[in-house]
Backbone as ProteinMPNN parsed JSONL, in Angstrom:
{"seq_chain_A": "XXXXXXXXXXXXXXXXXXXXXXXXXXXXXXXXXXXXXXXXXXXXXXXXXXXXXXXXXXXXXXXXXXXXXXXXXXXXXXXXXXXXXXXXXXXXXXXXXXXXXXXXXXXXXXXXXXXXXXXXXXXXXXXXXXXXXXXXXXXXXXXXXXXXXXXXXXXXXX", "coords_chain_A": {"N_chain_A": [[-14.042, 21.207, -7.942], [-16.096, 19.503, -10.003], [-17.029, 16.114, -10.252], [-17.744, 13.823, -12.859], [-19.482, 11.87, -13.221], [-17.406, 9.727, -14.246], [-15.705, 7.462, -13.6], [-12.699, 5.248, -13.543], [-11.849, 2.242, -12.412], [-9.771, -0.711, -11.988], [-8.777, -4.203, -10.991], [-6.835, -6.933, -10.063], [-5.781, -9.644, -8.077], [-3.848, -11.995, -7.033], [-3.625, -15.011, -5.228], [-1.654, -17.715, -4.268], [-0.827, -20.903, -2.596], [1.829, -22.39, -1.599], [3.497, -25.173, -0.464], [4.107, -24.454, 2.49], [4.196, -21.727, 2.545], [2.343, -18.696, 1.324], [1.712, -17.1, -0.661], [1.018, -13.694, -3.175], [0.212, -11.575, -5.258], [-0.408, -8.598, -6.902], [-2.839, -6.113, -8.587], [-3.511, -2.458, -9.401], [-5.716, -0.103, -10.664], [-6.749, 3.375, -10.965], [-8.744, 5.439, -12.767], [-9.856, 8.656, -13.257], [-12.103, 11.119, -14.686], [-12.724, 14.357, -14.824], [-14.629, 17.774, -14.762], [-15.552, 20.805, -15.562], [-13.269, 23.131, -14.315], [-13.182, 24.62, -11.137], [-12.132, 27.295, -10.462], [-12.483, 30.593, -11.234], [-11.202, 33.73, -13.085], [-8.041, 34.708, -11.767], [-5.547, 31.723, -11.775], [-5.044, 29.135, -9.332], [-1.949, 28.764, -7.758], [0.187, 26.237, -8.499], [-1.552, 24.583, -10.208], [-2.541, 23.867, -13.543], [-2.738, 25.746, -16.742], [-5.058, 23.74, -19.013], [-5.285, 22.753, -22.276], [-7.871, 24.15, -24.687], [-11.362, 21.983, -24.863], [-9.718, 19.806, -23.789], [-9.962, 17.688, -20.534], [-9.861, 17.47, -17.518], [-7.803, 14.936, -15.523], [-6.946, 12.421, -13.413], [-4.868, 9.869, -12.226], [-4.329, 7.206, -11.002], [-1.852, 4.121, -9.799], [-1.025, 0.937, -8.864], [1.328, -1.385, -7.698], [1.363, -4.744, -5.635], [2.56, -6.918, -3.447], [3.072, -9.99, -1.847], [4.631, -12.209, 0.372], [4.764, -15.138, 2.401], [4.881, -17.186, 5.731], [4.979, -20.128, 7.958], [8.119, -20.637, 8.525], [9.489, -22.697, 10.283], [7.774, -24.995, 12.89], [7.345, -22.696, 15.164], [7.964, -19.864, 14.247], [6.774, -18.149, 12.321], [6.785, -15.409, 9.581], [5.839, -12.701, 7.477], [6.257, -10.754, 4.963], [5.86, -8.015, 2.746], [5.193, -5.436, -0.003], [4.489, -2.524, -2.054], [4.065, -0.696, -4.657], [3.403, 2.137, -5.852], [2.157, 4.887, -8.369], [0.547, 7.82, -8.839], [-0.52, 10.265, -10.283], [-1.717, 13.854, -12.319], [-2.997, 16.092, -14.376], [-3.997, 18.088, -14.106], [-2.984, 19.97, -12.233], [0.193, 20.573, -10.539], [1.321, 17.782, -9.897], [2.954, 14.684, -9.489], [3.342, 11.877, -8.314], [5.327, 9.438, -6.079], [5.399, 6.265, -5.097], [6.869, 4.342, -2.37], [6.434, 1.339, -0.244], [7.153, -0.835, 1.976], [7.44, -3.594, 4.462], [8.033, -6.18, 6.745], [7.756, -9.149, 8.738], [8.22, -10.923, 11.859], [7.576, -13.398, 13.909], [7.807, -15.418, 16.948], [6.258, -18.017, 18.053], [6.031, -18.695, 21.761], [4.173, -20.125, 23.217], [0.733, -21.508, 22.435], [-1.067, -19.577, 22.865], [0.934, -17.173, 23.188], [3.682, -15.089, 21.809], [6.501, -13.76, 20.224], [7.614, -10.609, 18.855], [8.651, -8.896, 16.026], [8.659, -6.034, 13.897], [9.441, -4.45, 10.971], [9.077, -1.741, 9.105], [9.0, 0.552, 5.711], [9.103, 3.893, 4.602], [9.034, 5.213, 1.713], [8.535, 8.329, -0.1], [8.9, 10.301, -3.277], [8.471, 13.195, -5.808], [6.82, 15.365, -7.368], [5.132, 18.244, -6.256], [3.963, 21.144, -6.522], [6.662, 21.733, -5.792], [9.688, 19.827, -5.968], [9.929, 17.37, -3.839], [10.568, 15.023, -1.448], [10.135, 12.032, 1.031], [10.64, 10.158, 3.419], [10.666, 7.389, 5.358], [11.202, 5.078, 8.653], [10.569, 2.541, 10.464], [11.083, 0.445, 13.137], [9.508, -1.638, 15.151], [8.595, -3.977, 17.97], [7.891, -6.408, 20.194], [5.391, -8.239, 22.417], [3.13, -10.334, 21.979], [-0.476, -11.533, 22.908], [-2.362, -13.385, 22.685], [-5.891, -13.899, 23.62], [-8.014, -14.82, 22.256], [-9.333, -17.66, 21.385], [-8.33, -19.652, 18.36], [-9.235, -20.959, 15.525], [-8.076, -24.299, 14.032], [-5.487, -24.127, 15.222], [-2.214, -25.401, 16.119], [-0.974, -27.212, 18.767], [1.848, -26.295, 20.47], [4.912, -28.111, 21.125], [6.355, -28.877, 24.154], [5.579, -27.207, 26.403]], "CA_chain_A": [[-14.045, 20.448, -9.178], [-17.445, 18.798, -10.344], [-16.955, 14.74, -10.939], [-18.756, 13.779, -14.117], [-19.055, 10.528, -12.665], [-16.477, 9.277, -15.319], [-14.371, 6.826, -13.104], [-12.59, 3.851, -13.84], [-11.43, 1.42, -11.418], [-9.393, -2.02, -12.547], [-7.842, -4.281, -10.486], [-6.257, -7.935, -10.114], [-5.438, -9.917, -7.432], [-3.668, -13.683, -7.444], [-2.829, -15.912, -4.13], [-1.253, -19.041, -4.319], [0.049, -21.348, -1.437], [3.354, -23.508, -1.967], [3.985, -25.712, 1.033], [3.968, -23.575, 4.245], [4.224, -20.526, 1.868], [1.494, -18.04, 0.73], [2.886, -15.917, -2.468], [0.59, -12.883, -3.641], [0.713, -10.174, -6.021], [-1.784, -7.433, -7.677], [-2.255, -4.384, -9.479], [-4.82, -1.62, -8.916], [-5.706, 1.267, -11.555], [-7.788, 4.369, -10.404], [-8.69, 6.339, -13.498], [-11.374, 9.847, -13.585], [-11.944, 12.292, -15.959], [-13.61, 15.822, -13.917], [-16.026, 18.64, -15.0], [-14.763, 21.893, -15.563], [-11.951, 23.274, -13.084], [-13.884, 25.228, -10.037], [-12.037, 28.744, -10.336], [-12.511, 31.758, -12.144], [-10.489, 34.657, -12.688], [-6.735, 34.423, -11.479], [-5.55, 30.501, -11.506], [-4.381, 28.799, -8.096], [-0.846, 28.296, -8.101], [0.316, 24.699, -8.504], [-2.383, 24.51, -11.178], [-1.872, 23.985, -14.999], [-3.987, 25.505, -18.133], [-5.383, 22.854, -20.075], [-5.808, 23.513, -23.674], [-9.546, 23.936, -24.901], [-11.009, 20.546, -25.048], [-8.622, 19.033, -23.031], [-10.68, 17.655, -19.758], [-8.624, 17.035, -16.106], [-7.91, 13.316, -15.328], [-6.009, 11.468, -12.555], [-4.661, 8.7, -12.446], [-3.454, 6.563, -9.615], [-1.486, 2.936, -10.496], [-0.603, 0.596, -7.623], [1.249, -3.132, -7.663], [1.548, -5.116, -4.539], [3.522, -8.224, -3.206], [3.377, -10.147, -0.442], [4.964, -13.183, 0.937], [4.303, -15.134, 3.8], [4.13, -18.668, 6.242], [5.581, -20.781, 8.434], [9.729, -21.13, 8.677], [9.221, -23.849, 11.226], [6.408, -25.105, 14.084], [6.958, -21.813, 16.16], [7.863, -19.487, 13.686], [6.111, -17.117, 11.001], [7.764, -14.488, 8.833], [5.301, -12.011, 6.278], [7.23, -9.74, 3.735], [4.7, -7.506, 2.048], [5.709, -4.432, -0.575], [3.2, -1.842, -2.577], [4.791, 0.176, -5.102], [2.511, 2.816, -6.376], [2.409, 6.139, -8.738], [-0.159, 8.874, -8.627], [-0.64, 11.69, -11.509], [-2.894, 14.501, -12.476], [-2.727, 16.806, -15.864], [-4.533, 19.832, -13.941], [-2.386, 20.202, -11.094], [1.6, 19.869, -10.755], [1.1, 16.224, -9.146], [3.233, 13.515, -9.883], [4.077, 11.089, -7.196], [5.751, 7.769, -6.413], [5.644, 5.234, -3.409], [7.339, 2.633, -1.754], [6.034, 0.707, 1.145], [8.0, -2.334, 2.852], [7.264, -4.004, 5.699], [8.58, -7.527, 7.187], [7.375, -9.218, 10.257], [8.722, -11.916, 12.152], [6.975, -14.103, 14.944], [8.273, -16.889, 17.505], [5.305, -18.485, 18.783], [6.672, -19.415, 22.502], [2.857, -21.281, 23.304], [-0.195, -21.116, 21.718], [-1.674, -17.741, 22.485], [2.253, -16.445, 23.619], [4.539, -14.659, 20.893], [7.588, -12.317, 20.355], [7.586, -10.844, 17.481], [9.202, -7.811, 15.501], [7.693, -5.609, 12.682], [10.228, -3.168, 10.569], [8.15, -0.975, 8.036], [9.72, 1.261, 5.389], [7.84, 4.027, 3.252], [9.829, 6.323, 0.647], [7.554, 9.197, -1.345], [9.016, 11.49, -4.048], [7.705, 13.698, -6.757], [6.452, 16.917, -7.781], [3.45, 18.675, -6.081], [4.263, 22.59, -6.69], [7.976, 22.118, -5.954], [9.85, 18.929, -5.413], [10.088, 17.463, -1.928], [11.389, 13.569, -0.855], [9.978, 12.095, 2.263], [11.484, 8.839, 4.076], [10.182, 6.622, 7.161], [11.582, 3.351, 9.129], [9.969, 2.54, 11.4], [10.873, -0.739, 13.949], [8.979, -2.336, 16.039], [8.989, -4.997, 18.42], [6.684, -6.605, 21.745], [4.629, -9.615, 22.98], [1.375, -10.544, 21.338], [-1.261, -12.268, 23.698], [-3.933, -13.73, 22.051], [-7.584, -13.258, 24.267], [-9.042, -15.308, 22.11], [-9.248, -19.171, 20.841], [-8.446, -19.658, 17.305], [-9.142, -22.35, 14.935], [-6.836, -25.246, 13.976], [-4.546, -23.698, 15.806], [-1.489, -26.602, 16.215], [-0.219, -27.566, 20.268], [3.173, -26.384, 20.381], [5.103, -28.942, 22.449], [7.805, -28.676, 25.465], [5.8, -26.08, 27.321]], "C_chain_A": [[-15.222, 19.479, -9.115], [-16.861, 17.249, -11.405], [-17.794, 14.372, -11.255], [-19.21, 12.566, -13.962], [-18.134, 9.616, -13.838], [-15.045, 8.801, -14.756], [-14.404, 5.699, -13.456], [-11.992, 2.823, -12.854], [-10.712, -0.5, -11.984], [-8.226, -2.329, -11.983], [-8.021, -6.067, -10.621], [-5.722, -8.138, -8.936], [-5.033, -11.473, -7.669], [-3.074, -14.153, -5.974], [-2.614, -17.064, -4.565], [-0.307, -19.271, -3.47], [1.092, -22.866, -2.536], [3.684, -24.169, -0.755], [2.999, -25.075, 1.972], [3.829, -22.163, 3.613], [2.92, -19.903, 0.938], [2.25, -16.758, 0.085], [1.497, -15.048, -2.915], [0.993, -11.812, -4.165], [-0.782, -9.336, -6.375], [-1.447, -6.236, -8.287], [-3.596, -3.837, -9.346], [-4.662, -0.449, -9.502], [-7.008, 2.005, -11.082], [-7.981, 5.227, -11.64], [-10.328, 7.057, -13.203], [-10.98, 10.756, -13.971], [-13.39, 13.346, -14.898], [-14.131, 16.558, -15.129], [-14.791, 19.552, -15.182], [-14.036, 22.178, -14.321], [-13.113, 24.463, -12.002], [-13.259, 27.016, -9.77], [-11.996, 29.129, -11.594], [-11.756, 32.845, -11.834], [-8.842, 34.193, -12.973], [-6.65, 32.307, -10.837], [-4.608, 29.952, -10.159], [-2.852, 28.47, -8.733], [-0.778, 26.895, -7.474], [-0.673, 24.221, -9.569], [-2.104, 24.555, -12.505], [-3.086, 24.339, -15.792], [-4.107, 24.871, -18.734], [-5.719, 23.253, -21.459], [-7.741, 23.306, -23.609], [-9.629, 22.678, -25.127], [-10.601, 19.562, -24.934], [-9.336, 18.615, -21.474], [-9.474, 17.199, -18.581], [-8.994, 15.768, -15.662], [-7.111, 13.14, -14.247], [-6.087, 9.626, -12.155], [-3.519, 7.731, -11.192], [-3.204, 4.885, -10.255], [-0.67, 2.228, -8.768], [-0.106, -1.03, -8.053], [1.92, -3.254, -6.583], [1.742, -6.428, -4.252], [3.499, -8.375, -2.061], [3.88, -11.859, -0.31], [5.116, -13.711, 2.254], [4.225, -16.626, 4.555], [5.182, -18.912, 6.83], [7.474, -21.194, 8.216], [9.877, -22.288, 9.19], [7.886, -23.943, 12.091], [6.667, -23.803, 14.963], [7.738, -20.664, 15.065], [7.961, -18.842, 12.246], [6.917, -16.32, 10.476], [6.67, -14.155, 7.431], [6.655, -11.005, 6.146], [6.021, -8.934, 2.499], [5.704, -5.634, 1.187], [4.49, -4.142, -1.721], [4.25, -0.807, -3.147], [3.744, 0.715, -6.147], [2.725, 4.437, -7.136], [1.152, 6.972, -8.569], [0.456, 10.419, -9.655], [-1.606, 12.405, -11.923], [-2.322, 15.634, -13.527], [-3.277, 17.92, -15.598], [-3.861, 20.6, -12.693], [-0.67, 19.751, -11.15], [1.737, 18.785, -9.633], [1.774, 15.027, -9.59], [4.238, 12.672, -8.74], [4.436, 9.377, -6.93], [6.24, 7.249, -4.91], [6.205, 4.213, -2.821], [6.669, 2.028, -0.558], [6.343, -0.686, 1.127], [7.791, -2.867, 3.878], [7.72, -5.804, 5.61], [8.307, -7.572, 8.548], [7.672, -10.598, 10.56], [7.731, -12.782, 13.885], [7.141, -15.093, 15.57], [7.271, -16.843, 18.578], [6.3, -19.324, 20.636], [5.571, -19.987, 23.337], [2.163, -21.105, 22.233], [-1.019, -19.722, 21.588], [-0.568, -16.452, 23.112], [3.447, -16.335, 22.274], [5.034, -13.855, 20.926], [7.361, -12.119, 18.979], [8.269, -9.466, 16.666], [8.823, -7.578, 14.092], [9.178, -4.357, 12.423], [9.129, -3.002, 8.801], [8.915, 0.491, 7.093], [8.75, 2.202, 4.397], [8.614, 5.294, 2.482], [8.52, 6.841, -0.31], [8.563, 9.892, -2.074], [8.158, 11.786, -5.607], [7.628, 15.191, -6.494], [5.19, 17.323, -7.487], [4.075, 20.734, -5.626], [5.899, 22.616, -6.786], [8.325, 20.323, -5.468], [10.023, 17.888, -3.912], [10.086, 15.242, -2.52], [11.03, 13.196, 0.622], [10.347, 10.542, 2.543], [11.061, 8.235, 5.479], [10.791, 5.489, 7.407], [11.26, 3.063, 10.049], [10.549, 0.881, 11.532], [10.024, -0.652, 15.031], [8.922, -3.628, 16.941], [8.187, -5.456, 20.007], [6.468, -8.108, 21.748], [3.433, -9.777, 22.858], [0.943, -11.825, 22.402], [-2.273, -12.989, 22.877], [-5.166, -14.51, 23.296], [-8.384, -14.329, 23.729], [-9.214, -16.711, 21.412], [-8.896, -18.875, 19.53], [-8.098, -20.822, 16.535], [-7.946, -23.142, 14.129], [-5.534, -24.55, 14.181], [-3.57, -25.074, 16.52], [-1.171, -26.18, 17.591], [1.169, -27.231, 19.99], [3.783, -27.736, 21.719], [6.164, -28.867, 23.007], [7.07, -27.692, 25.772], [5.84, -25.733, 28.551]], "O_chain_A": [[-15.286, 18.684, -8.177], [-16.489, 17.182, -12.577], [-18.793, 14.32, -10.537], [-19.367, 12.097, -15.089], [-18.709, 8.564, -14.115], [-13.907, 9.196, -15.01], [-15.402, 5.02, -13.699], [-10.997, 3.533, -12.704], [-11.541, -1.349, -12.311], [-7.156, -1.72, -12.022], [-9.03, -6.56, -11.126], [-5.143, -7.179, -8.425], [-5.744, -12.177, -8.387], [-2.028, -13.618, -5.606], [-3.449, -17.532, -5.338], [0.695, -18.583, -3.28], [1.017, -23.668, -3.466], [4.269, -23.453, 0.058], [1.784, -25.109, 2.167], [3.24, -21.369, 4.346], [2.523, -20.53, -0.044], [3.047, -15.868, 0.381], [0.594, -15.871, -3.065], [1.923, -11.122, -3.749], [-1.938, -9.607, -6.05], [-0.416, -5.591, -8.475], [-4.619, -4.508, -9.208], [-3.757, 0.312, -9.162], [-8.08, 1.444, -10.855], [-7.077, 6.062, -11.59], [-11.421, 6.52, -13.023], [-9.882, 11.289, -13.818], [-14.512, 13.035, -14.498], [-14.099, 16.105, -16.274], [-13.59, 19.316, -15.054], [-14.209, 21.466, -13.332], [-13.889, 25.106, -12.71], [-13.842, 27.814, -9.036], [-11.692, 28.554, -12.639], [-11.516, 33.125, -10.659], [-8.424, 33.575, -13.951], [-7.314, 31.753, -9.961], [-3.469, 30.403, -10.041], [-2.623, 28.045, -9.865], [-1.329, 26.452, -6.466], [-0.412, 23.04, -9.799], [-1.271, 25.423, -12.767], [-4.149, 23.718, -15.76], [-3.222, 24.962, -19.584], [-6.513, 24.178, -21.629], [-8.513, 22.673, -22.889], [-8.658, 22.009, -25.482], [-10.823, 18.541, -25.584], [-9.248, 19.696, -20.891], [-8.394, 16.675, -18.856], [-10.153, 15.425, -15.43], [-6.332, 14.092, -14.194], [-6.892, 8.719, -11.946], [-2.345, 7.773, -10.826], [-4.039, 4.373, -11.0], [-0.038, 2.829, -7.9], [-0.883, -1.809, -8.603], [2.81, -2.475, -6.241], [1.014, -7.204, -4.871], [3.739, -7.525, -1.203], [3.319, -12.66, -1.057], [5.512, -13.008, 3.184], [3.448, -17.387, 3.979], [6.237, -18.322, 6.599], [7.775, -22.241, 7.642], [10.492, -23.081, 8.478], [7.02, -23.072, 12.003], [5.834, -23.91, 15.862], [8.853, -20.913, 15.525], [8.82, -18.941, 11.37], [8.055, -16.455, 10.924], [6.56, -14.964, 6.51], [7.59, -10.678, 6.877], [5.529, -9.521, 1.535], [6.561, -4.957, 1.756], [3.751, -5.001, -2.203], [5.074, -0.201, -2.463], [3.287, 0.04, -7.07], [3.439, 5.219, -6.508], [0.55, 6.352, -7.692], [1.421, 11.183, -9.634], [-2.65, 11.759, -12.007], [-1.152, 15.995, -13.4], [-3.265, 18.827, -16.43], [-4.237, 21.702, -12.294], [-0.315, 18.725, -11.73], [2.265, 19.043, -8.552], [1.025, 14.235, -10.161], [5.427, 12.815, -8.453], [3.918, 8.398, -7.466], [7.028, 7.628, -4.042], [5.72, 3.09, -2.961], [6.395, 2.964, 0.193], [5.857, -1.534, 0.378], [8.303, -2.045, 4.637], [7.705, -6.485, 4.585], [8.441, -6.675, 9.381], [7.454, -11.464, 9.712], [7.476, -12.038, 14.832], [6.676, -16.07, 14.984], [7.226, -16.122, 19.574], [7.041, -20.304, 20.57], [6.027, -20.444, 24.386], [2.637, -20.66, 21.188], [-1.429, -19.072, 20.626], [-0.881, -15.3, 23.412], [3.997, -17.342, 21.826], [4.545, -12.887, 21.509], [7.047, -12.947, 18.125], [8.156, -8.742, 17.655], [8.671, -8.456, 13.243], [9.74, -3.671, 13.277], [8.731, -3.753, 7.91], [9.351, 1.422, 7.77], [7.907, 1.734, 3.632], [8.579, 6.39, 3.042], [7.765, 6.151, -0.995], [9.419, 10.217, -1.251], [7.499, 11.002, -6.291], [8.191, 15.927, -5.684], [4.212, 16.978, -8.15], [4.451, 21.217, -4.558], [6.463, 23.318, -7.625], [7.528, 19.646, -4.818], [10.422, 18.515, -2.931], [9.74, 14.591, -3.506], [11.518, 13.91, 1.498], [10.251, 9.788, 1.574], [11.235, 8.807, 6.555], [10.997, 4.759, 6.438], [12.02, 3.558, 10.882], [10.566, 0.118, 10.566], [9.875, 0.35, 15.73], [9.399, -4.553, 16.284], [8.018, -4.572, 20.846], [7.174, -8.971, 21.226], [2.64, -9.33, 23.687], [1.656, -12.787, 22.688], [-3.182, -12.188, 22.664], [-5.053, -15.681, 23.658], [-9.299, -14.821, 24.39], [-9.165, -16.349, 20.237], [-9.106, -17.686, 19.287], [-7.102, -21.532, 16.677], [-6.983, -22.531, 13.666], [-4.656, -24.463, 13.322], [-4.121, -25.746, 17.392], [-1.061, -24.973, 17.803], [1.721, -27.975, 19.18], [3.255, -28.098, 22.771], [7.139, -28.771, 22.262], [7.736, -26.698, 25.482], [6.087, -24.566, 28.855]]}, "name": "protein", "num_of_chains": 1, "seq": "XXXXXXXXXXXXXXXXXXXXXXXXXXXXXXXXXXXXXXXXXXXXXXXXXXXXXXXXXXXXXXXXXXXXXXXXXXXXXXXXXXXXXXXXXXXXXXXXXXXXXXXXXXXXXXXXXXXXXXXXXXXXXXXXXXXXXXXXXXXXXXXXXXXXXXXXXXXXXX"}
């Protein structure tokens, strides 16, 4: 498929801190319009005829959330989520995303932390036949930090 260069791209982003708290959101649109379709003959399956005149587009749509900061002096806690669709009018393509994640962090010095990450990502939709896919992922360890970092606060009792 030959891109006509006929893309659009439009997106938004907003942070704002509250206290100890950093609050973000956004939205992110992918639109392109293609060239003629690349086969001749017999049409791929999963593929749709377009009427005459009718040109092949996709279209991807994304909004994303995150929250994030300080609970107390030793620890952090992000919360981040991306909920996105994906569609195309020349292909049987229509898909839809979740992604979750939450992460937690107890600073026990300054460059010593525990910390635990759980991440969640749900797809379904239609790409030739339906299908549903599901992840959860935990996680969990001891972050070092190697390397100085600025205004970084003294924890104290250590």
């Amino acid at each position: 498929m030959r891109d006509r260069d006929m893309s659009y791209l439009l997106g938004a982003q907003v942070e704002r801190r509250v206290d100890r708290v950093w609050i973000a959101g956004g939205f992110q649109r992918f639109l392109s319009y293609y060239g003629p379709m690349p086969f001749q003959g017999t049409q791929p399956s999963g593929s749709i005829v377009l009427p005459d005149g009718v040109t092949a587009k996709s279209v991807f749509s994304a909004w994303t959330g995150r929250v994030g900061g300080k609970l107390n002096r030793r620890t952090d806690l992000e919360m981040s989520m991306s909920l996105s669709k994906s569609t195309a009018n020349f292909v049987v393509h229509d898909l839809q995303s979740t992604i979750g994640r939450a992460r937690i962090n107890y600073w026990l010095s300054n460059k010593l932390s525990l910390f635990a990450d759980f991440e969640s990502f749900h797809e379904s939709g239609t790409q030739v036949e339906v299908m549903h896919f599901s992840r959860q992922l935990f996680f969990g360890g001891l972050l070092i930090r190697l390397s100085p970092t600025r205004n970084t606060p003294q924890i104290a009792g250590k």
